[in-house]
N, C-alpha and C positions, 0 to 999 in steps of 0.2 A: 063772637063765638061761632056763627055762620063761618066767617071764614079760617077759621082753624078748623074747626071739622073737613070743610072739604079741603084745607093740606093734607089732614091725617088721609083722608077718602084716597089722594092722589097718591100717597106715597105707597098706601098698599097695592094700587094699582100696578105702580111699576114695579114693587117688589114679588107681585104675581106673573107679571108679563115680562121680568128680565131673567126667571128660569126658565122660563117657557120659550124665550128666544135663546137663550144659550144652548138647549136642548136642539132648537132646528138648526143651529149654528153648528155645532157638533155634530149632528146628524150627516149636514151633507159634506161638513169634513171628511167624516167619516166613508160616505158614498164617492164624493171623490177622489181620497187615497185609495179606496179598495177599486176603482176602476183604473186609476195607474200602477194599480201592482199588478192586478187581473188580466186587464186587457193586450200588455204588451206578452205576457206568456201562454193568453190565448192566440196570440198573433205569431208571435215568433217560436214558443218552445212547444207545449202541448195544448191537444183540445180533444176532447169530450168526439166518440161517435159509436152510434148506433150500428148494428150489420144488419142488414133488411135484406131478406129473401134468400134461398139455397145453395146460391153461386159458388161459394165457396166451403161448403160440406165437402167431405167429414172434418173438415178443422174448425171452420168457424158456421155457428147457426142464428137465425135469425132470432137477434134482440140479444145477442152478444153485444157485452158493453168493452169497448176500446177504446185505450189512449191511444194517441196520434202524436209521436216524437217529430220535429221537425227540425232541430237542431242537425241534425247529423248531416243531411242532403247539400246545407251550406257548405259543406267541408270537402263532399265527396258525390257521386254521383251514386242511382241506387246498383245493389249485384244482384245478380241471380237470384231466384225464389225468395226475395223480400216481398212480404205483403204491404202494396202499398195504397192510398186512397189519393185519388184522384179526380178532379173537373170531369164529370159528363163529357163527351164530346158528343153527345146526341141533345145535350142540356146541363149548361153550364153551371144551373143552380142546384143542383141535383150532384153529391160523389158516389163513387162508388168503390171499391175493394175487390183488387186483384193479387195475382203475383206478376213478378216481374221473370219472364222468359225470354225476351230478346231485346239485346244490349246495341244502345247506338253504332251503327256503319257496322252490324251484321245480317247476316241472310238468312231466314228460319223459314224451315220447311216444315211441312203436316203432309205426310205419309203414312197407309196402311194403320191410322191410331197411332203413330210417334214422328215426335217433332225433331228434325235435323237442325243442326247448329253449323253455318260456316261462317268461319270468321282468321284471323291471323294467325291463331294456334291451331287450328281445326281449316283447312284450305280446303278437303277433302270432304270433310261434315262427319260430326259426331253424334250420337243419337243420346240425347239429354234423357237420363235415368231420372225420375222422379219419385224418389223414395216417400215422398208427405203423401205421395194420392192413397187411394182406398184400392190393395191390392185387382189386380185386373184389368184397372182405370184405362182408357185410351182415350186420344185426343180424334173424336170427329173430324171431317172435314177434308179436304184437300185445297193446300195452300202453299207459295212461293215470295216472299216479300225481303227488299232489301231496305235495312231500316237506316235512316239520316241521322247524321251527328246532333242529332237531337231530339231521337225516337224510340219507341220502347213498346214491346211488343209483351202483351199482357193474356192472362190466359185466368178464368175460376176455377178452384179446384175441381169443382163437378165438371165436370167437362159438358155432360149430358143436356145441364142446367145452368148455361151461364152466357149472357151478354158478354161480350169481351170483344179481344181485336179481331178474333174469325168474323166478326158483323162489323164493326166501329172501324177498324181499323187500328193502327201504331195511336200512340198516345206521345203530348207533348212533354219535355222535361217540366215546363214551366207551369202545366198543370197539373204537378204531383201536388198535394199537400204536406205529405208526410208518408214516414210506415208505420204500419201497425207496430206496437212496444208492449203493451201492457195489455193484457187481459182482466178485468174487476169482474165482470158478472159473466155467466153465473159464478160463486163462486168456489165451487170445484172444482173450475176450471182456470182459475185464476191464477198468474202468473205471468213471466215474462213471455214475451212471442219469441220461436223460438228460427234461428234463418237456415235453412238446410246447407249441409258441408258438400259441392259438386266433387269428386273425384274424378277425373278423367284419366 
């Protein structure tokens, strides 16, 4: 009698502790497909980023929530006035968000508040309109830089207010992350990012 009670004892046992292991069995199923679905389109397509500090006011403000497209850069290199986030180069663990003003193997100048463009269509130099700034805007500084088939000359919208390549210097292709694509928060402001049409 002893020993048929403790069968019955056993059997409940395991018929307690085989949903209860099917449940962590499932679980970290669960946790490891959703890290190989997640983590390759955190790596490869989009990711999640914060805008911290004035840099680039009036378009974008701090604790602006942004996607980060990364598909595209594989295909093509970035153009003109694309907001892009990029490696520190004061600290590499640290990005930051700019736009894109001057394009591999050209020559950008910062003169009297505007920046010169020479390059193979422009021998001469052309003064880069920038219709996104905050009517008035001018670029500080006085500068002369010819950038390397693999350099990229970056500027914040505030001009007034912004770390960029007038202190840092060119940036590399290979620490872009991505451009800005999607705007979520706030959401009034929400929408795609939008890339300015240059006319020359």
């Amino acid at each position: 009698m002893e020993n048929f009670s403790e069968q019955i004892e056993n059997k409940n046992q395991k018929k307690f502790l085989s949903p209860f292991s099917s449940f962590i069995f499932d679980l970290i199923k669960l946790v490891v497909l959703a890290f190989i679905i997640v983590w390759p389109i955190h790596r490869f397509v989009f990711q999640p980023f914060y805008v911290s500090g004035p840099s680039m006011e009036s378009n974008f403000y701090n604790n602006d929530y942004l996607i980060i497209e990364k598909i595209t850069y594989y295909f093509r290199q970035p153009l003109r006035g694309e907001v892009i986030i990029f490696q520190s180069p004061i600290n590499s663990k640290d990005h930051l968000i700019k736009r894109v003003i001057g394009l591999p193997g050209e020559k950008i100048a910062i003169e009297k508040g505007q920046i010169i463009i020479y390059n193979h269509q422009f021998p001469q130099g052309i003064i880069l309109k920038e219709e996104y700034l905050t009517p008035g805007t001018g670029t500080p500084g006085q500068t002369t830089i010819e950038l390397k088939e693999d350099e990229y000359y970056v500027l914040g919208d505030n001009r007034n207010m912004s770390l960029d390549s007038r202190s840092f210097g060119t940036i590399k292709e290979k620490n872009i992350t991505g451009r800005a694509w999607f705007r979520g928060l706030p959401t009034r402001n929400a929408g795609l990012v939008k890339t300015p049409i240059f006319i020359y």
